[in-house]
N, C-alpha and C positions, 0 to 999 in steps of 0.2 A: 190868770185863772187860779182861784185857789181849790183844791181839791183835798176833799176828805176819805180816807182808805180804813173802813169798818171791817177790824179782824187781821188779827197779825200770825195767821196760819201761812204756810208756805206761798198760795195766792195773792191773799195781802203785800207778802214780802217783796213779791216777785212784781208786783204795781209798783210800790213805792222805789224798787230800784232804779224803774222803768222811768218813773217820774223823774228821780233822781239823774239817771244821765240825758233826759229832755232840758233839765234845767242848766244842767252844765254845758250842755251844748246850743242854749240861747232860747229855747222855750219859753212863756211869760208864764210858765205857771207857778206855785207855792203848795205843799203839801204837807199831809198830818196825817198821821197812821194812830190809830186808837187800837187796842186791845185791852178786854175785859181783865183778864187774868194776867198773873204777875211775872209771864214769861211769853217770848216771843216762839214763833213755829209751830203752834196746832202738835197734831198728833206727830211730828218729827223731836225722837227725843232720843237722843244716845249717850252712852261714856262710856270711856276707857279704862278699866282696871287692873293692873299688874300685868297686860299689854295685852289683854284681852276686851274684846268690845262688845258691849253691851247697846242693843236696841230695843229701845223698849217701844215705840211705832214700827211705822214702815222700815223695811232692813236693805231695800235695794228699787231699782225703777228700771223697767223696760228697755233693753238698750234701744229699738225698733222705734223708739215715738224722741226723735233728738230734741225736745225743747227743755231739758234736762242736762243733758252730756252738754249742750252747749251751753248754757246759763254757766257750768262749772268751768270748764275752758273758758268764758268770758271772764268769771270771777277769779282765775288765778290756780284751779284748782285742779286742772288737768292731768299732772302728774300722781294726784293722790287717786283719783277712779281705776276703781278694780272691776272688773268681770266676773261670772261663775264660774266656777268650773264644773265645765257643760260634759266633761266625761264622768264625775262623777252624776249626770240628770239623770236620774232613776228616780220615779217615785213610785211609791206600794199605796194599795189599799187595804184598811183594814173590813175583813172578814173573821167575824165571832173572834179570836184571838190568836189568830193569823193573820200575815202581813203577805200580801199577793202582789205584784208587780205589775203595774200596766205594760200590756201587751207592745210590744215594741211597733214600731210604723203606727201606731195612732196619733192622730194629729191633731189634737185637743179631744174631741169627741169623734172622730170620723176614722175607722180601723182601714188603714191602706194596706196592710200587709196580711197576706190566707194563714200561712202555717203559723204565726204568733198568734194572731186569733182565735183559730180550731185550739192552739192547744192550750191559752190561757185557763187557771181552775178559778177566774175572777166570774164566768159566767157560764150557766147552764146552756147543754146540747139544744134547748129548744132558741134560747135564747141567741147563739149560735147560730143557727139556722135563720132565724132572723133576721140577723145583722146580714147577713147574707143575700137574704131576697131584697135588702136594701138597693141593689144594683136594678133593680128594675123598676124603683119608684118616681110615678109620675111628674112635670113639673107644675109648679102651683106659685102663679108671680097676682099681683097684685091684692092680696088676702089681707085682712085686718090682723091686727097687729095680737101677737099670742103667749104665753108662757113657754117660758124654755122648756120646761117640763112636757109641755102641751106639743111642741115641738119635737122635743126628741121621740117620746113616746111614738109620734108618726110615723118615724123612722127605724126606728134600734128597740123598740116597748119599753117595757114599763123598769126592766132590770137596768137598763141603759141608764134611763135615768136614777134609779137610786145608788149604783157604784158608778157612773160617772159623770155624769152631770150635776147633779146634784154634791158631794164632793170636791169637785173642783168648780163650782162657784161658788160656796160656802167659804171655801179659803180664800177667794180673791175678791167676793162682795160681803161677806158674813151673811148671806140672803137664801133666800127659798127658790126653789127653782120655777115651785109652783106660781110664784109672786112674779118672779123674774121677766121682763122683756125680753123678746128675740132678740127684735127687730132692735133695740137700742143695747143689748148684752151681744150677741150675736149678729152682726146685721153680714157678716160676711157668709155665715152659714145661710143667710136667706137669702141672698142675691145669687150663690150657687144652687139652691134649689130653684130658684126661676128661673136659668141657665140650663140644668143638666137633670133636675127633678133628683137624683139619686146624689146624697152629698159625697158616696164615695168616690163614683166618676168625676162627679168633680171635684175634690181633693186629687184625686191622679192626675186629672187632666192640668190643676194649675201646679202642681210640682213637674209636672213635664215642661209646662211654657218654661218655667225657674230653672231647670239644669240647661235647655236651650239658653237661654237668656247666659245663662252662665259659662256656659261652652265657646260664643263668642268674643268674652274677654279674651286680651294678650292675655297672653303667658308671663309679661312684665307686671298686667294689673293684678293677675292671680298672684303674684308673688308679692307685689307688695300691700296686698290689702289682705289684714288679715283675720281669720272666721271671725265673726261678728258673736258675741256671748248671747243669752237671753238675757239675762238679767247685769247690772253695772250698780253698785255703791260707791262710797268714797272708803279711802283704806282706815281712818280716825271714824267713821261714824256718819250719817247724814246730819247729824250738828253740825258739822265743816260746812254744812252747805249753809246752812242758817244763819250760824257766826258768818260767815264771808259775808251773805247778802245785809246783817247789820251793821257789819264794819264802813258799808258803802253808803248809808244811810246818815243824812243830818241827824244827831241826835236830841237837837233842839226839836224836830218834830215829830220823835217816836214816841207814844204815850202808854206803857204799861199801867194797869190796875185799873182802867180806864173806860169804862162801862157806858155804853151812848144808851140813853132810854127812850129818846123817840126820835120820830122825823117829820120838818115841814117844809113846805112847798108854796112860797109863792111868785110873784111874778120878780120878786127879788133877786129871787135863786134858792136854793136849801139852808136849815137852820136843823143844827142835831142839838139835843138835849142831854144831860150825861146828870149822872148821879150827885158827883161830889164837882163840879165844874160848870162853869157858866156859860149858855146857851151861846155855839156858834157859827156865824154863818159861811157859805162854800157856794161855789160855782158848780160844783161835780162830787156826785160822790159814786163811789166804789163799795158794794155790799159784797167783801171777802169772807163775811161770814158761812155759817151753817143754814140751808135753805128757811127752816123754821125759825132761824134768830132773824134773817130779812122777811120774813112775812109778818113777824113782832112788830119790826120798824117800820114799815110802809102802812101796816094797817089803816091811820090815818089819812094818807096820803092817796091809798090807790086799793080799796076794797078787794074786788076783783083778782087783783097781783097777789095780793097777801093771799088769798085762798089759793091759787093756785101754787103760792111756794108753798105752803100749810101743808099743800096734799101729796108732796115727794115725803116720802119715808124714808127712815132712817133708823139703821141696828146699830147698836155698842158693843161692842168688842176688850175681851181681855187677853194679855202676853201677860205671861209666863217663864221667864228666862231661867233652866237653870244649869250651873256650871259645877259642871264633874269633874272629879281625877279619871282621865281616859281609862289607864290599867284597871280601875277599879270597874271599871263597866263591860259587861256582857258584849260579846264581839256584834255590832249594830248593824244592818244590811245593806249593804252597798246602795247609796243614793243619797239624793237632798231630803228625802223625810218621809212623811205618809200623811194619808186624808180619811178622816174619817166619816162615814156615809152616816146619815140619821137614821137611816135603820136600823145602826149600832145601839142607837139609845146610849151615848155614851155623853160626857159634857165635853171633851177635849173636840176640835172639829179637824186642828192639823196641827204635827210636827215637823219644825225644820233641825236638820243637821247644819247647825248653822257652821261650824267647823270645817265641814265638808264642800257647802255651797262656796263661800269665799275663804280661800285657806289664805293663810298672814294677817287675819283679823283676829286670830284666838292666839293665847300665850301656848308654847311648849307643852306637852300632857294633858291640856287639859280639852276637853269638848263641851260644847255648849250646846243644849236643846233647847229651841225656841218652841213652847208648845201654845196655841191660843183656843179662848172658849167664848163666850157667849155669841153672839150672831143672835139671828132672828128667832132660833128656838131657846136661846139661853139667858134671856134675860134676867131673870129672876135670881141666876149665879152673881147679878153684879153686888145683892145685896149680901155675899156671905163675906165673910172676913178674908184678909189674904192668904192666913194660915189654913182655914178651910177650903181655899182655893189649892193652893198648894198642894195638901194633903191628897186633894182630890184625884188633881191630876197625875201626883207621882204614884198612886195606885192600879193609873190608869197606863201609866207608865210600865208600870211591874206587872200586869197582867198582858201586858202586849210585847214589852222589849226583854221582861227582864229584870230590870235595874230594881236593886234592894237597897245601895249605897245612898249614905247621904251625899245629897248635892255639897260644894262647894261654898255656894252661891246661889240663892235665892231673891227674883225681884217679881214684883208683881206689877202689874197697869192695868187700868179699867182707861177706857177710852168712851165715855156716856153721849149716845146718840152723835155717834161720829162717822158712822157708814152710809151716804146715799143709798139707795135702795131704787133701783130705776125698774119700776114696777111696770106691768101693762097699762099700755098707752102713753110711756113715758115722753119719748119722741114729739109727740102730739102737746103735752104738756107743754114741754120746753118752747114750744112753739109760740104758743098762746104766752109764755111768758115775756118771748123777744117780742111779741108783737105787746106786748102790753109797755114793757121798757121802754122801746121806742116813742110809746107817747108822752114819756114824761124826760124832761130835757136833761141831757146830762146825768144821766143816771147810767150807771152798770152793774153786774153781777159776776161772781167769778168764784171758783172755790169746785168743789167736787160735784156737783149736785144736778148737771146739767151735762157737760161734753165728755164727760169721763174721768173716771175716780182716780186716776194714780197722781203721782207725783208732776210726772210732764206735761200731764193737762192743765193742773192747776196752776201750771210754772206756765203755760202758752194764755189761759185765759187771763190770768191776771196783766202782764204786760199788754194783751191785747187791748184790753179796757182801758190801759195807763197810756198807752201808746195814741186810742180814740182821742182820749180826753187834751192829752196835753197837743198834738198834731192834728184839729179837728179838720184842719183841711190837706190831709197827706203828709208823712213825713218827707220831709224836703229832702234833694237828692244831695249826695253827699256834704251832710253836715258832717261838723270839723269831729276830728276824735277825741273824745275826753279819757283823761288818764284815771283808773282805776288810785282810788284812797285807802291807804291800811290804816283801821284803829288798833289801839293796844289791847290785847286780849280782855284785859281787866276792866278796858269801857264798854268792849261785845257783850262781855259778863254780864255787868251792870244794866246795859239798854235792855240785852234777852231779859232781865227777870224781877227787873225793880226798878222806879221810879220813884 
């Protein structure tokens, strides 16, 4: 089977590797990875300067969802993954030009704990009270699907949602809360209100199952297993993961600068179309792209599909990095950073202490702040210049932190229409989309746009797709092992960014 992999963002990668040890370990199939642009890994992009590390995408992935942590231990890389450091986890919100702490025992949006509540000055006495009578709200299961916004408001009102819902999914989707799905942003918050009706009882009640649960480990296992971080990077950059997975790759079938312009379908099998390259045919293909770059390519093919990828949405996002002399900067408040609510009216959405978050990835003195802006209310920043980006935000910087010093080091990144947006009814979408894939043979999808936006989903959906295709009738029980291949830096170089 020959198989084609459209999009050489981390999804893509993670197919083609997939592919890659199906064939070495006796698979019939043949593969070709295409990407548009003149560099492999989508929005993963980092480097190291004067031993400090520069992220200019994503800067870490969930330790909690392992098809991640393992991809990296598969690829050789285990020793280089780092953790947070979950004693410095504090994060503030900004209020007018005050920086406020969330209240300690909150558990994403659900406040477990009375006296950090009552005495946080993140929210007013009515509001307060509120969150309070939360304990006595009804449950509500089988309900059409809602906005987050729509949701919390039920529970915690209206303030809930603008300092903290709102806020922290802006940081982790660049999205609107009001736009937002629960049920596919939160589905755990809504399976414990049809449970327990009140989500504080149920946050208590499933951290009580979890210390149970953890009380009967040995005393052997509590010792040698040790607290699990939030968050996990590689100690060089998440490039390391990128380079590994193209050092593992034929480089005879990886195609930078490489632009597929259509798709056909017949009883042949698929034929892709490309700009500067001659029409060719596949058994399988993989759409690792951006949901709107496969509803371009099916269009043809499958009307219906293509609207329905058309109609996930999607925000662009800018980072910010910049790199200070530590002494020179105003003493900064203990934690990984702050979130700004849109009520601020401000363009920055959040800052990381990047420093702080993973320590041994910055050089000596100095600190690095990862600040990001545009999201779903900031679009229209993507057209100013970098220097006006800049400016913007270290003003924004100095009205909140302090900082009057010049940075160091200044890098700027626009990321254009690179944030899924899993709107209401998303669930339901997705849906209608496997069901429409299914009809057409040998087709898959993979990328952020559907099971979830981080790193380790698009690292799980892509080999799942690679794994379909190449093993359509089960991967066989212990096939033989194949040995991991190292290229020399200089060919990884080369494959990542030119052809």
């Amino acid at each position: 089977m020959r198989i084609a992999i459209v999009g050489g963002g981390v999804a893509g990668l993670a197919a083609a590797y997939e592919l890659e040890l199906a064939r070495r370990a006796g698979a019939a199939v043949e593969y070709a990875l295409f990407e548009s642009s003149p560099r492999l890994g989508g929005v993963i992009s980092s480097r190291s300067t004067g031993g400090t590390v520069i992220e200019h995408g994503p800067d870490s992935f969930l330790t909690e969802k392992p098809a991640a942590i393992a991809l990296c231990r598969e690829l050789g890389l285990g020793e280089s993954l780092v953790g947070s450091d979950d004693r410095q986890r504090k994060t503030f919100i900004v209020v007018g030009r005050r920086l406020v702490a969330l209240p300690d025992g909150l558990m994403f949006l659900v406040p477990t704990r009375l006296m950090p509540t009552l005495l946080t000055r993140l929210f007013s006495p009515l509001t307060k009270l509120r969150m309070g009578m939360e304990w006595f709200h009804g449950r509500r299961s089988g309900a059409q699907d809602e906005s987050v916004a729509s949701f919390v408001r039920r529970h915690y009102g209206q303030a809930a949602v603008d300092r903290l819902a709102d806020p922290l999914l802006s940081g982790i989707y660049g999205g609107d809360a009001e736009q937002l799905s629960v049920q596919s942003v939160l589905p755990a918050m809504v399976r414990l209100e049809a449970e327990y009706g009140s989500l504080t009882r149920g946050m208590l009640a499933a951290r009580r199952r979890q210390r149970a649960a953890q009380a009967v480990q040995t005393q052997a296992a509590r010792a040698t297993t040790p607290p699990r971080t939030i968050f996990t990077t590689l100690r060089g950059g998440l490039q390391q993961l990128v380079d590994a997975l193209i050092g593992q790759l034929d480089p005879e079938c990886v195609h930078v600068s490489c632009a597929v312009k259509s798709m056909e379908h017949d009883a042949s099998g698929w034929r892709l179309r490309f700009a500067e390259r001659a029409t060719e045919r596949f058994d399988g293909i993989i759409l690792a792209t951006p949901a709107w770059a496969a509803a371009e390519l099916v269009r043809d093919v499958h009307g219906p599909l293509s609207d329905e990828l058309a109609g996930i949405r999607y925000s662009s996002s800018i980072t910010v990095n910049f790199v200070f002399d530590e002494a020179k900067l105003p003493e900064l408040p203990p934690g990984f950073g702050f979130l700004v609510p849109a009520v601020e009216r401000r363009a920055m959405l959040a800052c990381t202490f990047v420093h702080r978050k993973f320590p041994g990835r910055t050089a000596s003195g100095q600190a690095v702040l990862r600040c990001f802006a545009g999201g779903a209310r900031g679009e229209a920043m993507l057209g100013e210049s970098d220097e006006a980006i800049a400016l913007r935000l270290r003003e924004e910087l100095r009205q909140i932190l302090g900082i009057v010093g010049e940075p160091l080091l200044t890098e700027v990144r626009r990321w254009t229409r690179s944030m899924a947006q899993y709107s209401v009814g998303h669930a339901a979408r997705v849906g209608r989309i496997r069901e429409q894939i299914d009809a057409l043979p040998n087709l898959h999808v993979a990328g952020n746009a559907y099971d979830g936006i981080g790193i380790p989903d698009c690292i799980r959906l892509g080999r799942q797709a690679a794994e379909r295709l190449a093993w359509p009738d089960g991967k066989p029980e212990g096939k033989p092992e194949t040995e991991l291949k190292t290229q020399p830096q200089a060919r990884v170089e080369a494959v990542s960014r030119a052809k």
